[in-house]
N, C-alpha and C positions, 0 to 999 in steps of 0.2 A: 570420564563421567559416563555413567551409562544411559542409556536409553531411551526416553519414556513408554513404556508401553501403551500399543495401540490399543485403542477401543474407537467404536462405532460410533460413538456419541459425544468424545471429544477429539476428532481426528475429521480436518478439513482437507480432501482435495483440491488441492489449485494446480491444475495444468500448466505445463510450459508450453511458449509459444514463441520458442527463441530463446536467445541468451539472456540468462536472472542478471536483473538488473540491482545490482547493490554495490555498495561504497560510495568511490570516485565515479561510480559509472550510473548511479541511479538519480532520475528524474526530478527537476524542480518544480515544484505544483504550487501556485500563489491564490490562497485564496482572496475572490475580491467581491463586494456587493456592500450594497446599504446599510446604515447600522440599525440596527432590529432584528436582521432578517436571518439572523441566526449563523452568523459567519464564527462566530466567539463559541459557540454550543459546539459546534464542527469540529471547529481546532480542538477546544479540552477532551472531548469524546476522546479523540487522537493523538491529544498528545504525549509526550514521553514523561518522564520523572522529572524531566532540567529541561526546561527551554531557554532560549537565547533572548533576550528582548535587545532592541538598538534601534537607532533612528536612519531613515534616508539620505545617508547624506550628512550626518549631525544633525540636521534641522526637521521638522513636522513635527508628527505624532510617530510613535515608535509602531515597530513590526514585532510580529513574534517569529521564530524559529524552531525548531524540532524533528528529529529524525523519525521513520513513523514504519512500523514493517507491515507490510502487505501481502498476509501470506509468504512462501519466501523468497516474496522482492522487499526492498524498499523506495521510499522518497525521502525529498526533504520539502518539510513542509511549510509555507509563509503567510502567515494571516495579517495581508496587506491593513492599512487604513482605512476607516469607511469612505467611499467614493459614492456622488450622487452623478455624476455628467462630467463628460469631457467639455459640452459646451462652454463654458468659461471655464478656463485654466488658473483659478485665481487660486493663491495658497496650498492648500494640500493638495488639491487635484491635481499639479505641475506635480509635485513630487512623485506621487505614487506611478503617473505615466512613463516619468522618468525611467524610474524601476522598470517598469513593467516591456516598455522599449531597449534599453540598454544593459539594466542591469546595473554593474559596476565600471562597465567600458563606455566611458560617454562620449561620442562625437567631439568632432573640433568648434561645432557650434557652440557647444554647452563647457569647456574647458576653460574659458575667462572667468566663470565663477566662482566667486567664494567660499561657497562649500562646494568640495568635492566628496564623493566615495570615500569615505572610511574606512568600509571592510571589503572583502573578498564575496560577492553576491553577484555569482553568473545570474544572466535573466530567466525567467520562470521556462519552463518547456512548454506547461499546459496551466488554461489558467482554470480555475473552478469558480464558478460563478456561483452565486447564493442569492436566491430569489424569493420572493414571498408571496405563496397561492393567492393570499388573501388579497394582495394587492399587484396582481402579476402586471397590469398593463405600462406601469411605472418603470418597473426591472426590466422590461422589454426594448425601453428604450434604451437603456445604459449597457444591452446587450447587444444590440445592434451596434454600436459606439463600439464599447470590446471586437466587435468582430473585425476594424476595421485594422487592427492590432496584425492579423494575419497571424495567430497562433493558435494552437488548438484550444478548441474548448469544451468543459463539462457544467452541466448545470444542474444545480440541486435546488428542486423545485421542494422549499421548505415549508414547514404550517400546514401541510396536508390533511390533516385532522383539525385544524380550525375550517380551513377551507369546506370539509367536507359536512363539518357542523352550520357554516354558512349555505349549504346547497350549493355550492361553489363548486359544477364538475370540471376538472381542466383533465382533458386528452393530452395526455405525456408524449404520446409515441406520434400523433399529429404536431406537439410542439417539435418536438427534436427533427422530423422529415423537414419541417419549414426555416427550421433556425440552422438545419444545418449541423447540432450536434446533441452527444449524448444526452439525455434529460432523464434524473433520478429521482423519484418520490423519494423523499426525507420527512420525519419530524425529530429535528436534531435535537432536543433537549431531554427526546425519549431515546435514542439510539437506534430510532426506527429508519432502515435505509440505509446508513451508512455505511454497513459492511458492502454491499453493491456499491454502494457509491465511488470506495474508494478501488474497489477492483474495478470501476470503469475506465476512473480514472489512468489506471496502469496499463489498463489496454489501450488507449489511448496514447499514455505517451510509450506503448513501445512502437506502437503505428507508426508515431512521429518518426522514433528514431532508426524504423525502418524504411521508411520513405514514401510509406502506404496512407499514411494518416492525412486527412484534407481537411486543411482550418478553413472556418465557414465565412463566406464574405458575403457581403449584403451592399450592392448597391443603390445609390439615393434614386427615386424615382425618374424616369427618362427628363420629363420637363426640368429638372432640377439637371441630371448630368449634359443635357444640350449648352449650359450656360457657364459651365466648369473648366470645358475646354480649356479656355488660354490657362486659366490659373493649373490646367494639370499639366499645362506647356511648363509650366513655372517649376511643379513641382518635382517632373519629370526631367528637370538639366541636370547635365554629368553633373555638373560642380556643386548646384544643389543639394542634389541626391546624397551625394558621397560625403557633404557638410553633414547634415540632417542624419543620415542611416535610420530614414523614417519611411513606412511601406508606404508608396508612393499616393494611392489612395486615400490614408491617415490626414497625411500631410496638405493632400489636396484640400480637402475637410475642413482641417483647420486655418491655413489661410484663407480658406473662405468667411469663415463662419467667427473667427476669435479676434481680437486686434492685441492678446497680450501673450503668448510667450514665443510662439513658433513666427507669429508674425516680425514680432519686436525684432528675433535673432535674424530673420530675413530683412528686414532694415539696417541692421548692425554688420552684417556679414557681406549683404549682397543689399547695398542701395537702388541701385539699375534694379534690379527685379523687382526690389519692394513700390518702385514708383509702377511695374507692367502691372504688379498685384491692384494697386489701388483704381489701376483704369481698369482691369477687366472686373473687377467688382460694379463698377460704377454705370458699366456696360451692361452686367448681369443685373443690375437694380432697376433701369432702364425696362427689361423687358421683361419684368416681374409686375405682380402686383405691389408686393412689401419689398423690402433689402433683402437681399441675397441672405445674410446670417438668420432673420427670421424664415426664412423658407425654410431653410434647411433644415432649423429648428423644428417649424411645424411640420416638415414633412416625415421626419423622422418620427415624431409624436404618429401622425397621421397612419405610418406605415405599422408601427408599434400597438394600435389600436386596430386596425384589420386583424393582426396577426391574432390580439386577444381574443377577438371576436368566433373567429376561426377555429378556436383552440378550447372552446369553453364553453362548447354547447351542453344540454344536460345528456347522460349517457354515455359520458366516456370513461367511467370508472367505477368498480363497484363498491360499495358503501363496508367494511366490516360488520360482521355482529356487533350487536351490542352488548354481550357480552365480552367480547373481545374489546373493545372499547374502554368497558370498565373495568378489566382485569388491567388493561395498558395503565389509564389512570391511578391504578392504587401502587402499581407495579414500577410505573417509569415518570410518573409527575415529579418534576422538580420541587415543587413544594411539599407536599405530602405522599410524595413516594416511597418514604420512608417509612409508613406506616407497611407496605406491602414487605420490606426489606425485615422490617423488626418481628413480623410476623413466623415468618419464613427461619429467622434467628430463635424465635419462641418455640417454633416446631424442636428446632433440634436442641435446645437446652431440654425441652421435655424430654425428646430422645437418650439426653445425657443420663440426665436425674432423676426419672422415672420410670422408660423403659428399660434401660439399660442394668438401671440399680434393681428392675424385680427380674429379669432376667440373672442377675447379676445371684442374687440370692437363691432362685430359682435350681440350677444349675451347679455353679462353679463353689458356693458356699456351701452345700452339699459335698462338695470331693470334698473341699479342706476339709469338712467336721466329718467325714468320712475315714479321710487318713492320720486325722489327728493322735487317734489312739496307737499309731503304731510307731512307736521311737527304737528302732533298732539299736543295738551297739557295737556290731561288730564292722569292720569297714566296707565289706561287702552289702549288709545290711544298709549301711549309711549311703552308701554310691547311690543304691539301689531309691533311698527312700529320696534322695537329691534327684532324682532323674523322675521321679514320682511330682514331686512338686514343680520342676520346669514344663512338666507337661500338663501337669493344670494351673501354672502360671500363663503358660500360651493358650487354655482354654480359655480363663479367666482374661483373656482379652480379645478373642476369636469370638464367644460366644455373644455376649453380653455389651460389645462395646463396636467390636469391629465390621462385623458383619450388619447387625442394625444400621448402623449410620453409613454406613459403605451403600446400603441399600435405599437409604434415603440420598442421600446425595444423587445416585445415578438417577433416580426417580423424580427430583429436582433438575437437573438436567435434561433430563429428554425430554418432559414435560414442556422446556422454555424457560423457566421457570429460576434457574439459578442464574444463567444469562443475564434476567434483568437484575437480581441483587446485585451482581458484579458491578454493572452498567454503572446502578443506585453510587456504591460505595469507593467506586475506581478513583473518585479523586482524592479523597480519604486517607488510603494508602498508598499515592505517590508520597506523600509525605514519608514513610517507609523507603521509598523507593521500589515499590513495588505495584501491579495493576491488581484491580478488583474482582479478578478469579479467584483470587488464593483469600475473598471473604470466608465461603464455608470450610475450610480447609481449617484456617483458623479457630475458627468455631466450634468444627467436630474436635479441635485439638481440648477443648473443656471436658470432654467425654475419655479421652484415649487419642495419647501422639501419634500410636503408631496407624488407625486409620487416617488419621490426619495428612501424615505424610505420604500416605498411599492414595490420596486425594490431591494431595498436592504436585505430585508425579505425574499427574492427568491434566493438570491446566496450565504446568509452569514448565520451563526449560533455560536451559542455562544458566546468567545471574540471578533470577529471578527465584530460581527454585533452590539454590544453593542459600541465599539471603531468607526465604519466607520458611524454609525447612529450620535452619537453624534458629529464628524467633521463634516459630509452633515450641521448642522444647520449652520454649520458659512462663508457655500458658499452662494453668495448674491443673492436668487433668483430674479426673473423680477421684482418684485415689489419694492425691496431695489432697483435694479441697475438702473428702472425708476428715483427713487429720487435721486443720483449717479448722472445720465446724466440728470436730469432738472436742480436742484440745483447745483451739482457742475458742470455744463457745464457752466450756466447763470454767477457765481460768482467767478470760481477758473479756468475756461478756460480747456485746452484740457489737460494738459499737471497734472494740479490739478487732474483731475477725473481719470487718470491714476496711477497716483500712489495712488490714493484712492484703485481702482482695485487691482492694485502690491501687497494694504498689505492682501491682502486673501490670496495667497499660502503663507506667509511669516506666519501669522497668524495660518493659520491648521498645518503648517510643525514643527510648535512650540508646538501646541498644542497636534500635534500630538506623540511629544515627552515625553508631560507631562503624557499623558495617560496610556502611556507603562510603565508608573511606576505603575500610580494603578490600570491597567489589568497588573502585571509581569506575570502573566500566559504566557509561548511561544508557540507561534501561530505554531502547527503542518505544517509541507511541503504540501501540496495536489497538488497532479498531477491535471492538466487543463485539462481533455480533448477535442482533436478537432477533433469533428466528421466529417460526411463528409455533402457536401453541400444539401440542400435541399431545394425546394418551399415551402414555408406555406401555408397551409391551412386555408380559409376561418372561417370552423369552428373550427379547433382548435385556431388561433388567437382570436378569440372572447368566445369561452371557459377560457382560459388564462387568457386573459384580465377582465374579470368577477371576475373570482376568485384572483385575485389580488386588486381587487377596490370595492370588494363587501360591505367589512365591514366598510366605509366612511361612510356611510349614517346612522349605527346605532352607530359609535366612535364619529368621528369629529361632524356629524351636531348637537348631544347636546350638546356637549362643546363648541361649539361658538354660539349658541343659548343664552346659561345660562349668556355666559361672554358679549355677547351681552346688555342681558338684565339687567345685572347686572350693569353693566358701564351707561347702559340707564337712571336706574334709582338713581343711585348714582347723575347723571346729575341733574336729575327733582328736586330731593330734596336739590340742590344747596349746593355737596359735593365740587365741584371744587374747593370752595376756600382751606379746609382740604387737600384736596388730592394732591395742590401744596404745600400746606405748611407742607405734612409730606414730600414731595418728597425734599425739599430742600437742605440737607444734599447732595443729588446726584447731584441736577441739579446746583443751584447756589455756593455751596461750593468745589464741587469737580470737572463738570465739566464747572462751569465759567458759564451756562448760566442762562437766564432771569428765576426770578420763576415761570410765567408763562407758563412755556414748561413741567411743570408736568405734567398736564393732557394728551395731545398731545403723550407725550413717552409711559402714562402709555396705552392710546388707542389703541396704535400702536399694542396690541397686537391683536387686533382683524385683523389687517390689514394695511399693512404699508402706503398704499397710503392716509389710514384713517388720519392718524399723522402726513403725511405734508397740508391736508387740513386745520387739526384743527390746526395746529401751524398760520397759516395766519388768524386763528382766533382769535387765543389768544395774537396775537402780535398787529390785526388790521391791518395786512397791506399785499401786495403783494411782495412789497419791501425787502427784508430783510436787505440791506447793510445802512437802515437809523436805525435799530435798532439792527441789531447782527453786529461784528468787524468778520475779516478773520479768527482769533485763534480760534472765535465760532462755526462756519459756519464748520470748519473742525473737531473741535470735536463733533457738532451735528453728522454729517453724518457721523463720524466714527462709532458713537456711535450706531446709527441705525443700521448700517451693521452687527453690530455682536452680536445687544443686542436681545435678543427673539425673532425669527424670526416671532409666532403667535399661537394663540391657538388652528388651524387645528395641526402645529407640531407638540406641545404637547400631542395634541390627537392621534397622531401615536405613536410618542411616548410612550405613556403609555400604547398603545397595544401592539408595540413591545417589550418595555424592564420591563416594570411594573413600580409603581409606584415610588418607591426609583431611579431608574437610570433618570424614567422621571423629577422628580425634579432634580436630581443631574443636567442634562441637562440647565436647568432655572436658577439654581445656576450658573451653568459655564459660561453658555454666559453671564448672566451680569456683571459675574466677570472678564470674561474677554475683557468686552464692555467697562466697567468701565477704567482696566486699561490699555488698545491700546488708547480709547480717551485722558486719563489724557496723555499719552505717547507723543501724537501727536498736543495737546495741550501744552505741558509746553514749549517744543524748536521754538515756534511759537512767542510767549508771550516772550522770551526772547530775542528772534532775534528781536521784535520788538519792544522792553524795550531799544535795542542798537543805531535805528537809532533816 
């Protein structure tokens, strides 16, 4: 498979700093925090085409799972249960700690239980914590709780843009000095942050797994650890410790503070201590004001409230424009962010159907009605005049099609701009099995495949791009949907040509199904990033754009040159008759029509507008309804839509995926041109068999 070429504007440096951590050997990252606070936006942002759902254990509420690549590292990623406090351990808060301390490997404390581990879930490396500007003093607390955990940690301080619409300023880089760790502006439901986010994340956990990384620890205030003492006697015995395999602090914590799961196993396990736990509580109750377990409660609130305080003075961040605000809005809102998306979609069907098409005339319809008048006969002549027309067949897609939208594209791009549609549409096309780069790619594919895949060569790699390239062929570019709207506009009316149109996404969504069986490889999470806004540049869009469209002139223009001249001269020596008569097994036996229309289909590869010329050739007529029936007329132009788009595709094609996938491609469409026309074809002929 070859390469993707670089360009400037979709080519991410990420430095090593150590050895790439992927497969067996990459990092488990558990996302945990409150439910609201945007833990669920995070994971789908990230995650891959198949995630894993299962429960803890059999029992709670389920987790999610997914592989996620990071640049080129990976994780795997777990988007734990909502958790409010460790303070009481009742129901799901047992489990999730469980996880979160063990993993799959539980102590001897915890092995009398009835549920045990199900699956294979080593314990998280680092955890990500998910907070909420708007309501940080609360998360503060269940952070400090986390930290007692002894593992590393990231925090993704979410809602930033409510916060900041509330005059809410919270200092990031003051919270992280006092917490002890990384802290990330996010607004997860835009995609705003999370490309840092999750590169924090990874430097992080290769810190860890270097030995460099320092998980953050928070101890309870002095008056509260004077009175802890015995119980950290307690929590500190070999035999304890080695029960438990709980960071000694943790556990301190909660037999102070819980009477139900860690205590209980200390009563169950080790009686003698549970009766030392109950006097030194009753000691440290003694010379409190309240019970030990409320201290500790309020003190942890108490310290959690300093910290906000500390952290959230006005001036520690600066506000975006407001323009920038409202372009985010229309661009990245979950509700109505689709209006920015559809917009953006509108730009470039105009670019298909209106730029393109006066360009188109402009130009390239000029050579044809330029060379029309000159019909050679000798075969020098004919070579000559076949070599004439591959080279304003490669115009007639160069000019008018390729380069416009190759030009918009890149300008959409460095802009920012195509970033958020992806962002918009990424969950849309997991159902595909694919992410939300390959929207516009798609969509230039309405205009002409072969920028399309010269687009799509620029956001996609490996399964991805071998999967989104071969659905682009079976969107109908301008040239199918001209004969769409001449022919079935003239014979099958408005309402025909529409559901002609309908069966394309009915068509890829199918097909798109079949594919993900043979790619079952699953398509890795990738964070989207969305940078920030920008002007493009003169030379860098023409930079870009070069290096994207460079290699047409040495792929494409011999392959339609050759098939040019080939088909030319198969003509001259008066193959046609042969050539309909091996085609007829397709044309007349399968899909019902005249023998005739061999040549015409098989021409079509050169150029589709070519094979409705020559069909009014080989019928003699302009007519079609004195000599094709309605059942024909619709499996023609089915059959067109989705049979070999042309021999520019293929030449992309065979650059981008080589030559086994490029036939596979050839193979596909006419198998499955074949069987949507016979489809669309047999209920037509019967209905009409009826009246």
């Amino acid at each position: 498979m070859n390469p993707t070429p670089s360009t400037a504007s979709s080519v991410t440096v990420h430095p090593l700093h150590g050895p790439i951590r992927r497969g067996s050997g990459r990092p488990r990252v558990a996302i945990v925090g409150r439910a609201g606070n945007g833990k669920a936006s995070i994971f789908r942002a990230a995650s891959s085409t198949a995630t894993r759902h299962e429960r803890l254990a059999g029992i709670g509420p389920a987790y999610e799972e997914c592989l996620v690549e990071v640049g080129v590292e990976q994780i795997s990623l777990v988007a734990l249960p909502d958790i409010d406090s460790f303070h009481q351990l009742g129901g799901d808060a047992a489990v999730v700690l469980k996880y979160l301390l063990w993993g799959d490997r539980w102590p001897a404390i915890a092995r009398h239980e009835s549920h045990q581990p199900e699956k294979a879930f080593p314990a998280p490396d680092v955890l990500l914590l998910v907070v909420d500007a708007t309501d940080l003093e609360r998360d503060l607390e269940l952070a400090l709780e986390l930290a007692q955990l002894g593992r590393p940690m990231v925090i993704a301080l979410n809602r930033m843009d409510e916060a900041r619409a509330k005059h809410r300023f919270i200092n990031a880089r003051a919270l992280a000095a006092r917490l002890g760790a990384p802290v990330v502006a996010t607004v997860a439901h835009m995609g705003i942050g999370l490309a840092d986010l999750f590169s924090v994340v990874v430097r992080v956990a290769r810190e860890t797994r270097a030995g460099t990384g320092v998980a953050p620890r928070h101890e309870p205030s002095p008056h509260i650890a004077a009175r802890l003492d015995a119980i950290a006697g307690i929590a500190s015995d070999a035999e304890v410790a080695a029960a438990f395999a709980v960071p000694e602090t943790l556990l301190t914590l909660q037999l102070a503070e819980n009477d139900d799961y860690f205590a209980e196993e200390l009563r169950a396990h080790f009686p003698d201590r549970h009766a030392r736990l109950l006097a030194a509580r009753a000691a440290a109750a003694e010379a409190l004001p309240r019970p030990l377990a409320e201290e500790i409660h309020a003190d942890r609130h108490h310290r959690a409230a300093l910290l906000h305080e500390a952290v959230t003075r006005p001036g520690g961040e600066a506000t975006p424009p407001r323009w920038q605000r409202w372009a985010d809005e229309l661009f990245l809102h979950p509700r109505w962010g689709f209006a920015g998306t559809l917009a953006v979609f509108a730009l470039v069907l105009f670019f298909v159907f209106e730029v393109s098409a006066f360009l188109d005339a402009l130009t390239v319809a000029r050579l044809i009605e330029w060379a029309e008048p000159w019909r050679p006969e000798s075969l020098a002549g004919i070579v000559a005049r076949a070599v004439l027309d591959g080279c304003i067949g490669l115009l007639g897609i160069v000019i008018p099609y390729m380069l416009p939208l190759l030009v918009l594209l890149v300008l959409l791009e460095e802009s920012g701009i195509m970033h958020r549609v992806a962002f918009v549409v990424d969950r849309g096309f997991h159902r595909l099995g694919l992410h939300g780069g390959v929207a516009l790619p798609f969509l230039m594919g309405l205009g002409c495949n072969v920028p399309a895949l010269a687009a799509t060569a620029a956001v996609t790699h490996g399964r991805d791009r071998a999967v989104a390239s071969l659905l682009i062929t079976f969107l109908p570019c301008s040239a199918r949907s001209a004969i769409l709207l001449a022919v079935g506009g003239k014979y099958l009316g408005g309402l025909g040509v529409f559901l002609l149109f309908m069966l394309t996404p009915v068509v890829v969504s199918l097909v798109g199904r079949f594919l993900k069986r043979r790619y079952p490889e699953t398509t890795p999470g990738m964070i989207l990033a969305i940078p920030d806004y920008a002007v493009p540049t003169a030379r860098s869009v023409l930079a870009n754009t070069w290096e994207r469209s460079r290699d047409i002139v040495s792929i494409v223009l011999p392959l339609l040159v050759a098939g040019s001249v080939l088909l030319a001269v198969l003509g001259h020596f008066g193959a046609d008759a042969w050539i309909n008569l091996a085609l007829t097994p397709v044309t007349a036996w399968w899909l019902g029509l005249p023998v005739a229309l061999g040549v015409p289909i098989l021409f079509g590869v050169l150029r589709k507008e070519l094979s409705l010329l020559m069909v009014f050739q080989a019928l003699g007529t302009q007519d079609l309804t004195g000599v094709l029936d309605t059942a024909q007329i619709v499996t023609f132009l089915v059959f067109l839509t989705f049979y070999v788009p042309c021999v520019s595709t293929f030449a992309m094609m065979l650059r981008l995926l080589g030559r086994r996938d490029a036939l596979y491609s050839v193979a596909l469409s006419v198998g499955v041109a074949l069987l949507v026309a016979a489809a669309a074809r047999w209920p037509i002929e019967w209905a009409a068999g009826l009246l």
